[in-house]
N, C-alpha and C positions, 0 to 999 in steps of 0.2 A: 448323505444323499440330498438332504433339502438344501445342503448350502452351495452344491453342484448347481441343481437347479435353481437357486437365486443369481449364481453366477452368470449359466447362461440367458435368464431373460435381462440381465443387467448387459452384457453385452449382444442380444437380442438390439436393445433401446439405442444401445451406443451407435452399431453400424446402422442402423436408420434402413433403408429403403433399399441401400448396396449388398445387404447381405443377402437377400432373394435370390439377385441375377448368379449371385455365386451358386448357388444353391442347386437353384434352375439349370444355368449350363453345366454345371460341371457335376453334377451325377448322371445328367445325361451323356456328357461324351465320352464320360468314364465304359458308362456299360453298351457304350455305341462303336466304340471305336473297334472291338470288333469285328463288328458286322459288315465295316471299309471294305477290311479284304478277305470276308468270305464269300465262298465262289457261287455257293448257293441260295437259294430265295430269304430273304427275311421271317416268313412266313414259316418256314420250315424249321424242325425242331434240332439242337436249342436255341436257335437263334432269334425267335420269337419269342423265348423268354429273357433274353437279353433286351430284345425290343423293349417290351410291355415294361421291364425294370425302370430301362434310362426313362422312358416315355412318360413312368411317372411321375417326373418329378417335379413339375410347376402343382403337383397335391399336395406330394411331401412337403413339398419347400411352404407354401402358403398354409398348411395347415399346422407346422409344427412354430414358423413362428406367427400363425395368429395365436398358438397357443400362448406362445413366451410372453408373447407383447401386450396380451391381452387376456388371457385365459380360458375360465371356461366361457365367463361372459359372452367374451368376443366370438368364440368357437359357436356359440348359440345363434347367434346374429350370423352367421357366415353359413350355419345349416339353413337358418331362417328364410335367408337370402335367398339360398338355391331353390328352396320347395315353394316357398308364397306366393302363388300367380297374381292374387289380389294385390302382390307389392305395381300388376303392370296397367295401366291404363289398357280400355280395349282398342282406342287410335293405337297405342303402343304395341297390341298382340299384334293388333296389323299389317303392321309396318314389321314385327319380326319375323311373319309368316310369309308375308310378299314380298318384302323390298326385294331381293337375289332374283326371287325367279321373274319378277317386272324387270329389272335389272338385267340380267339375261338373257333374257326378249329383245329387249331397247339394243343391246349390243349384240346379237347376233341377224337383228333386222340393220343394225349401220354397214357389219362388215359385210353384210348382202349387197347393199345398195354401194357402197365404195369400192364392189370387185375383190376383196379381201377374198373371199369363196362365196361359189355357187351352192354349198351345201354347209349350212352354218349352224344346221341342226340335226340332230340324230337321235329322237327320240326313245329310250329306251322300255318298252314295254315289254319285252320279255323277262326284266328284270321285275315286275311289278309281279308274276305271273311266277316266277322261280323263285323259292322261299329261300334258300342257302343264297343265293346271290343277292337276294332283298336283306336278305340279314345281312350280311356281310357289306351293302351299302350303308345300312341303318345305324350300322358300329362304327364304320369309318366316320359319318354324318354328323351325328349325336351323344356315343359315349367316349370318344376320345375329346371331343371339346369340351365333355361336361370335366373331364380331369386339368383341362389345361385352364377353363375358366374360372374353377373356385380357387385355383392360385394367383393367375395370371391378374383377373381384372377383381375378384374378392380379396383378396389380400392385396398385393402390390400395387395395383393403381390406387387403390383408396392412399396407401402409405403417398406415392408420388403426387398427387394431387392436395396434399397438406404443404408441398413446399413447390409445388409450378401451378400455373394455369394448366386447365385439361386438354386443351391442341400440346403443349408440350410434353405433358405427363403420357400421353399416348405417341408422341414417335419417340419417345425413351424407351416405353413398354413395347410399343412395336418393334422397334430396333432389336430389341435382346427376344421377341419371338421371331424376328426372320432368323439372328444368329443360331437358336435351337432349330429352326425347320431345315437350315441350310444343309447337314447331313443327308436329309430324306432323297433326293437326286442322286444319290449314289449310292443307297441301299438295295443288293438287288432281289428285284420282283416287285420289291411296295405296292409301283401303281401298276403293276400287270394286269389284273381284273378292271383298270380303271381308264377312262379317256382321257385322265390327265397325264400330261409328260411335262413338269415346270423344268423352268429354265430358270439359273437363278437372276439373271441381268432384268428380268420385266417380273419374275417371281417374287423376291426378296423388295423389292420397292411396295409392290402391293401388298405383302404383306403388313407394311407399315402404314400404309393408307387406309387398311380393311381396318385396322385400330383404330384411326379417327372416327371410324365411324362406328364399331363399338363401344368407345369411349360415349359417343352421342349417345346410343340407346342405352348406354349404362346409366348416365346421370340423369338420363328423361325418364328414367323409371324407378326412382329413388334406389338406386343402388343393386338393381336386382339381376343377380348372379343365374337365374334363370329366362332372365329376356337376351340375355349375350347368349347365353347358353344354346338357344332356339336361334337368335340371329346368326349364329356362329355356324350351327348345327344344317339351317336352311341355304347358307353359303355352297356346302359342300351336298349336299344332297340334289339343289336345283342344278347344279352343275353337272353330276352323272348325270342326273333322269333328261335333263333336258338332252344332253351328250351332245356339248359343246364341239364343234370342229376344234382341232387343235391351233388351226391357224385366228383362232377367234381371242385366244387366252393372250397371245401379247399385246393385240390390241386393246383388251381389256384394261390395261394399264393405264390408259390414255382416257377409261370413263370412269374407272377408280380412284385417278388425283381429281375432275371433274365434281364428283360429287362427293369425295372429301372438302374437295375447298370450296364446294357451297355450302354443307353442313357446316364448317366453319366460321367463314364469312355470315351465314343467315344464323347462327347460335351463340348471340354474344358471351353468353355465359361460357364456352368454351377458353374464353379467351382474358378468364378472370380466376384468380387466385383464390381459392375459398378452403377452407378446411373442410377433410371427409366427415363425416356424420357418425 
């Protein structure tokens, strides 16, 4: 048993950084696949438990090898990570509580003024006032990113940002989270309850851009798996409550490389090779 176990975090160490993505995608589309061609909701049973399976797996995957690679040690640092508010500056609560829904605003006051729609907001208050349906936003918002974050950006970007600079280390990381969300368009019912409808041609880019910019709030907060976590979480939440016209989401594309590549450009540190912590 213990020399099983030596073997795998010996080869843990060996595939470096690659073994993640394997990990990540493909227990997901293992128990995704499916859901492709079933006729009925996602939601609906069992197929919600195939969801919740594949779904987990940037936990699995990030937890099982911070275990290998690191043990308990690292596994401590990575709970550490997610609970410690004190790891966030309070410029930094800030910025994780408002940047989306300032954001938000900014882009749905341009596609106003550019004729994109006459109605670019749809604020949803019935939602605030209906507990099952607040909950059910609040799950989508916050405990689905908290799964995808302590793997995705506590485990595997720490790994990629020991051999790139962090603009790089994040459209690698973004890259293999649009490849996981790409399924979500064709599962049916997902966004039923929801006013999003992505498309992957202006979806899957932004997906990769929202990482440069969680990568930014990861390393302005010494590593804290609970500042992405709330960044992450405020992305998807200000988006319902505000209920975005639909024709607002592809132009958002267009303020999502904007202020990626001024986070960039204005963070030199993004753009410098440093080992994780």
């Amino acid at each position: 048993m213990n020399n099983a176990y030596q073997r795998l975090r010996a080869f843990a160490s060996r595939v470096g950084p690659w073994g993640f993505p394997v990990i990540y995608i493909g227990w997901a589309y293992l128990f995704w696949s499916p859901l492709l061609a079933a006729g009925n909701s996602v939601w609906s049973f069992p197929n919600v438990l195939l969801f919740l399976v594949g779904g987990a797996s940037p936990l699995l995957a990030g937890i099982t090898l911070t275990g290998l690679t690191g043990g308990k040690e690292r596994l401590r640092d990575l709970l550490h990570r997610l609970i410690d508010i004190r790891r966030i500056p309070f410029r930094w609560l800030v910025v994780t509580l408002f940047f989306w829904p300032a954001f938000d605003l900014l882009m749905a006051a341009a596609a106003y003024a550019l004729g994109i729609t006459h109605r670019p907001l749809g604020i949803a208050w019935e939602v605030i006032t209906a507990p099952r349906a607040l909950a059910f936003l609040l799950l989508l918002s916050f405990v689905f990113p908290a799964v995808e974050e302590v793997g995705l950006r506590g485990y595997w970007l720490d790994e990629l940002q020991q051999r790139f600079n962090p603009a790089v280390a994040g459209l690698i990381n973004g890259a293999a989270w649009a490849i996981w969300h790409t399924p979500f368009v064709w599962f049916p019912g997902y966004y039923a309850d929801t006013t999003f409808s992505p498309q992957l041609w202006w979806w899957l880019p932004s997906i990769v851009l929202h990482t440069l910019l969680i990568v930014w709030v990861y390393n302005s907060t010494n590593r804290s798996i609970l500042a992405v976590l709330l960044f992450h979480g405020m992305m998807n939440f200000s988006g319902e409550l505000l209920g975005l016209a639909p024709e607002v989401f592809p132009f958002m594309l267009l303020g999502n490389l904007i202020a990626a590549t001024a986070v960039v450009i204005g963070s030199p540190g993004l753009l410098t090779t440093r080992k994780a912590r």
